[in-house]
Each structure stands twice: as C-alpha cells, then as structure tokens.
C-alpha beads as a LAMMPS data file, in Angstrom:
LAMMPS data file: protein, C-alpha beads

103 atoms
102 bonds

1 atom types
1 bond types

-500.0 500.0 xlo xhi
-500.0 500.0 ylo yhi
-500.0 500.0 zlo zhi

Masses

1 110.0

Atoms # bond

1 1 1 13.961 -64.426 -15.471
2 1 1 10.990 -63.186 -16.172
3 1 1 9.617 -62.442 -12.690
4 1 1 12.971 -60.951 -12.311
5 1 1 12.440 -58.316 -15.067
6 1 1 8.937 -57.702 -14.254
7 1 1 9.823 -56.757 -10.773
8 1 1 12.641 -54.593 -12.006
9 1 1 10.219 -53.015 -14.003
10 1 1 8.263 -52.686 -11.323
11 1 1 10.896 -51.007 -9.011
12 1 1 12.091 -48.253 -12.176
13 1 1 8.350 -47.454 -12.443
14 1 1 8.089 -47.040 -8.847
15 1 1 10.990 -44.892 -8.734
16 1 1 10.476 -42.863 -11.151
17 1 1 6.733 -41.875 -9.588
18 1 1 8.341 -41.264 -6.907
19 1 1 11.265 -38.758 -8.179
20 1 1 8.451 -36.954 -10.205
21 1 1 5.622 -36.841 -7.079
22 1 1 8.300 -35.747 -5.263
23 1 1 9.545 -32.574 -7.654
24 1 1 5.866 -32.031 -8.035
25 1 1 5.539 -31.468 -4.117
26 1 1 8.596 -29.282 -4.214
27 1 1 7.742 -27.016 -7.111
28 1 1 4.531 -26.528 -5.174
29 1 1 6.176 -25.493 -2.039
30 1 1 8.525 -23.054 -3.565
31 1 1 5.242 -21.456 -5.646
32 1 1 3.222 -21.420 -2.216
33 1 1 5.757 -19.477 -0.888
34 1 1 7.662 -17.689 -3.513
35 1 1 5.005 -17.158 -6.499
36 1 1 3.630 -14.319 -7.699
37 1 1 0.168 -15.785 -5.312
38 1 1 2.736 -16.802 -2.648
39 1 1 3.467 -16.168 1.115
40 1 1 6.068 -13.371 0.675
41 1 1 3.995 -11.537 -2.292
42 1 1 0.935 -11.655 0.008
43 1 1 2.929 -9.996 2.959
44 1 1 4.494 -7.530 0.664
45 1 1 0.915 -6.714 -0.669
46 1 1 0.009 -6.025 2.677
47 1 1 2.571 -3.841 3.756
48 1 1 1.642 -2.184 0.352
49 1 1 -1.621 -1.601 1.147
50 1 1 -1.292 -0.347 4.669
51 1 1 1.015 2.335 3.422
52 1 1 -1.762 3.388 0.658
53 1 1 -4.040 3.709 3.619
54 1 1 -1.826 5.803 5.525
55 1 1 -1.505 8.102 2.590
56 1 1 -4.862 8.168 1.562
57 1 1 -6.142 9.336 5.243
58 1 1 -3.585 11.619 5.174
59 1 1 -4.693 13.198 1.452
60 1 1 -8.718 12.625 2.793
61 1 1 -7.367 15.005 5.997
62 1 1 -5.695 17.386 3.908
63 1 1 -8.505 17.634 0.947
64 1 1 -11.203 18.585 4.380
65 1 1 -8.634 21.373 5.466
66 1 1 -8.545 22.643 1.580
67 1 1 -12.413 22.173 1.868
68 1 1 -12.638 24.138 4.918
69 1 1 -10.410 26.650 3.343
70 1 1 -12.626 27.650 0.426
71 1 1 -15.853 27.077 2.084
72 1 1 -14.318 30.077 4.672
73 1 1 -13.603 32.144 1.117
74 1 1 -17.084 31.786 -0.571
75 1 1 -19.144 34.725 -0.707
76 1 1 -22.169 33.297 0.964
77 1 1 -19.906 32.266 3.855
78 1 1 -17.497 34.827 4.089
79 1 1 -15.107 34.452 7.622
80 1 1 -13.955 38.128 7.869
81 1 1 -11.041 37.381 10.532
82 1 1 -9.456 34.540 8.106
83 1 1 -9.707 36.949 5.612
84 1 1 -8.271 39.425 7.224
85 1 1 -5.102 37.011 8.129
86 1 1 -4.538 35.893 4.670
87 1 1 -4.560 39.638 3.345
88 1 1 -1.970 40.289 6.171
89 1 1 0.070 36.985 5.293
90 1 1 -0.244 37.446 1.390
91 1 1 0.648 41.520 1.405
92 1 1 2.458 41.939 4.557
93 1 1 -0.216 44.744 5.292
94 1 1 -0.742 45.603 8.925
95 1 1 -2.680 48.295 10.548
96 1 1 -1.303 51.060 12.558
97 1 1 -1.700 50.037 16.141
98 1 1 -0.373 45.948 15.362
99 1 1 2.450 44.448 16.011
100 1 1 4.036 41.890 13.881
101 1 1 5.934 38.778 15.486
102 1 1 7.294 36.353 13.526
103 1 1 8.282 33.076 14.892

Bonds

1 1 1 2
2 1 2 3
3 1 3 4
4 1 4 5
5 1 5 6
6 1 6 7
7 1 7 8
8 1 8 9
9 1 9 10
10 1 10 11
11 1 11 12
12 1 12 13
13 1 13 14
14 1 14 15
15 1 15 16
16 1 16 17
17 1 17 18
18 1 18 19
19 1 19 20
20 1 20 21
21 1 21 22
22 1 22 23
23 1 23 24
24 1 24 25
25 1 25 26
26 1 26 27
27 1 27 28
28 1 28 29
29 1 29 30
30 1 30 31
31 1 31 32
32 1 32 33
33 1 33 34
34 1 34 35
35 1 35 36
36 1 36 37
37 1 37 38
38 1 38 39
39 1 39 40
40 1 40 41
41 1 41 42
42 1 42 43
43 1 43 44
44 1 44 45
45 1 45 46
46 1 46 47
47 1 47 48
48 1 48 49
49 1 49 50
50 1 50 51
51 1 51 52
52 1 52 53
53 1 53 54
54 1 54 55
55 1 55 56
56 1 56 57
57 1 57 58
58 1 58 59
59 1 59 60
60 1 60 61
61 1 61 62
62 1 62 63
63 1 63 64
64 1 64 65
65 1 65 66
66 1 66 67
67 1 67 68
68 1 68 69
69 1 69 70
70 1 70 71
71 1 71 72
72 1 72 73
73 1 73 74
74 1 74 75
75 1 75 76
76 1 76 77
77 1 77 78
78 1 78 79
79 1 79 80
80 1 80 81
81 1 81 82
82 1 82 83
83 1 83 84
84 1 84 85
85 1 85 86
86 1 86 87
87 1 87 88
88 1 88 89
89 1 89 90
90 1 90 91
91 1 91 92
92 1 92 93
93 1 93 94
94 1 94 95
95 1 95 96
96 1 96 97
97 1 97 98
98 1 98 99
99 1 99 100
100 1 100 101
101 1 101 102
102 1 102 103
C-alpha cells in the first residue's frame, strides 16, 4: 500500500511539473512573439522607423532648398535674377517688352 501511494504521489507530482513546465513554455512563446519585446512589435517598429527615415530625408531635402532660398536673399549674397522672379511672382509686375505664360 504504501509503495502504491508513494508512486501515486510520484505520478501527481510528475504531472503536475509537467502541466506547469509546459504553460511556462507556452506563455513564453506567445510573449516571444506577441509581447510588447516580441516578433510582431519588432517588425512593426521597423516599418515605423523606415517611414521616419523617409520623412526625415525628405524634411533634411526640403530644410537645404529653404537654406538655399535665404542664402540667395541675404545681402552679402544677393542673386539678382531670383530676385527679380520672386518680385514678378509676388506682384505680378512685368516689364514692357515680357511676356507672361502661365502653365
């Protein structure tokens, strides 16, 4: 009876490591790949941060043509001719002999 018991004892014990190693190793799966560190957040991250690099080279393109802009409109560095188009583009002012196409 006794070996009988022991051994049952045994098998419960067993059993029950078993169930509980087992949802261990599943909680752990699902948290690789669904957890807030997990496969899915990582590729979502990713995707995240490759359309924050596309927008950022496109702000870092359009801050050099701003910067290009001004630097044409500084005294020291005056361009006459783009001067001259954004007087004609602001004011609508053109001189006698031009001819104004608009597309």
């Amino acid at each position: 009876m006794i070996n009988k018991s022991l051994a049952f004892k045994n098998k419960i014990t067993l059993l029950f490591l078993l169930m509980l190693s087992l949802f261990i190793f599943i909680y752990l799966i699902y948290f690789l790949i669904n957890g807030d560190r997990g496969i899915i957040s990582y590729y979502k991250l990713k995707n995240k941060n490759y359309e924050y690099t596309i927008q950022l080279s496109k702000l870092i393109s359009d801050n050099k043509i701003l910067a290009d802009r001004i630097t044409r409109l500084q005294p020291n560095t005056l361009d006459l001719d783009y001067l001259d188009e954004k007087i004609k583009e602001k004011t609508g002012h053109l001189y006698n002999n031009e001819l104004l196409i608009i597309f």
